[in-house]
N, C-alpha and C positions, 0 to 999 in steps of 0.2 A: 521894350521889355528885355534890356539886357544885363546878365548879371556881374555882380562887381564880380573883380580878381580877388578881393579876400574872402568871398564866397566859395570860390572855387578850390576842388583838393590840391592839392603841391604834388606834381607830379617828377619832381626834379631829383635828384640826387639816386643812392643806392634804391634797388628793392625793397630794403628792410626800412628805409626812413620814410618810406613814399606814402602817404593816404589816399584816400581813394580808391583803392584797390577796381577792377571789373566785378560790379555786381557787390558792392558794399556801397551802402547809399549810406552811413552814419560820417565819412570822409575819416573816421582813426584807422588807423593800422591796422591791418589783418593778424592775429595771432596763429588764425588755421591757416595759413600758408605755411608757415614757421613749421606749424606740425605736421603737414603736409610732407612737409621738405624732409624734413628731420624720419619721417618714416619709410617715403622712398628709399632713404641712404642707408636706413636701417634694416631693410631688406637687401637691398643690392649687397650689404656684405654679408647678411648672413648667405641668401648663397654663393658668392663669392668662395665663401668660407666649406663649404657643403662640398661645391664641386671641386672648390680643391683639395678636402678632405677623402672625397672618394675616386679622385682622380690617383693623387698617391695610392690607394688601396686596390686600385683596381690594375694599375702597374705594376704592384707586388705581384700580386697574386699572377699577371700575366710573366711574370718574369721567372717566378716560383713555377709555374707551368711551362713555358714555352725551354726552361734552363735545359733541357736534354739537346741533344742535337738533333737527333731521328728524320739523322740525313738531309738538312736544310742549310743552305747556305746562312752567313750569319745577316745579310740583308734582309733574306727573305722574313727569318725569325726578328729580327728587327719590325722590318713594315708591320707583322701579325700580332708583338707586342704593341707597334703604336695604334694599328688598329683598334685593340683589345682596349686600349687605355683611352683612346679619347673615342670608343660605341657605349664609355659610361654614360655620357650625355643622350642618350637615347632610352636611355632607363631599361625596361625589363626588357629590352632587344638586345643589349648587348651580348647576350650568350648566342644570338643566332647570329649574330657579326665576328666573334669570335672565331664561330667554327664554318662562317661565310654558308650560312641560312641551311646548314644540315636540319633534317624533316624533322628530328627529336627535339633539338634545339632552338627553333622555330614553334615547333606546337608547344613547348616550356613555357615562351616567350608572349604566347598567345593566349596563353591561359594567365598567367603574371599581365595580363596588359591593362584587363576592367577593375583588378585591386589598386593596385599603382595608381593607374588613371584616374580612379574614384580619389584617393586619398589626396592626387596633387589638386586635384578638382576641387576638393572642398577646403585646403590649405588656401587656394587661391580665389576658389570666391568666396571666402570670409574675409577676405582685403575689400570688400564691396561693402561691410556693414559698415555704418559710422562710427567712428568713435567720438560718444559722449563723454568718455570720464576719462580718465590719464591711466586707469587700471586696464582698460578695454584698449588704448592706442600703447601701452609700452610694456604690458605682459602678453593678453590674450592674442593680438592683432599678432604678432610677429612669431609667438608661440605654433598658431595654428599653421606660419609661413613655413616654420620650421620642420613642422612635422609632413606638413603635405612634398614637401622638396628632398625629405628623407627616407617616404615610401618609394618616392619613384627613384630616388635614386638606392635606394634598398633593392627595388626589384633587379634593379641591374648588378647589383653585388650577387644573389639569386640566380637568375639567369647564369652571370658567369661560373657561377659554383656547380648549377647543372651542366655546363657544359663542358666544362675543365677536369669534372670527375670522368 
């Protein structure tokens, strides 16, 4: 009982030419890989794009803050701006990183943490629903990526603002 080779899928050449795919019994080409693919990439640069959006912003504004001297050498204000600039990736903490975990600045940051957290939560488990239609995988799906990664990185713009004032 064995089966012929032109039975069997073509596993030879690129990805994109291969049939058979794991878990496609028809032997054609997978299109949901393709889309698969194509939306991974399309998240990875939207945030990409996000964090490096509010990376410049959050360097301004540290820079725009820390610019007095008030007595610090210029290392020290150096480290405090790159501090400053790369605790945006921590989102609504970064005001308590800013001012290195002051009790006001910290309870800001703690109260910013269930909003943020909710909105990246639901930005990112709606990457769990399927997409059935091309309206659902290239507006809504990436839309929702957008906005969940711009709360939390919102909170942290927030945060810095309570703490910088």
């Amino acid at each position: 009982m064995s089966a012929r080779t032109e039975d069997l899928p073509d596993m030879t050449g690129p990805p994109s030419e291969r049939t058979g795919h794991l878990g496609d019994m028809t032997g054609l080409p997978s299109e949901r890989t393709g889309l698969r693919d194509r939306a991974a990439r399309r998240r990875l640069w939207i945030l990409g794009i996000e964090v490096a959006v509010f990376l410049v912003l959050a360097f301004l504004l540290a820079y725009a803050a820390y610019d007095e001297d008030r007595g610090r050498s210029d290392v020290e204000r150096n480290l405090t701006m790159l501090r400053t600039t790369v605790g945006v990736l921590a989102g609504p903490f970064d005001g308590a990183i800013a001012r290195i975990g002051h009790s006001d600045c910290l309870r800001f940051s703690l109260r910013l943490l269930p909003w943020c957290g909710a909105i990246l939560a639901c930005g990112v488990l709606a990457q769990l629903v399927p997409a059935r239609s091309r309206l659902v995988a290239t507006w809504i799906l990436p839309a929702a990526w957008t906005l969940g990664w711009l709360g939390w990185f919102g909170g942290a713009i927030l945060s810095l603002g309570f703490a910088l004032e």
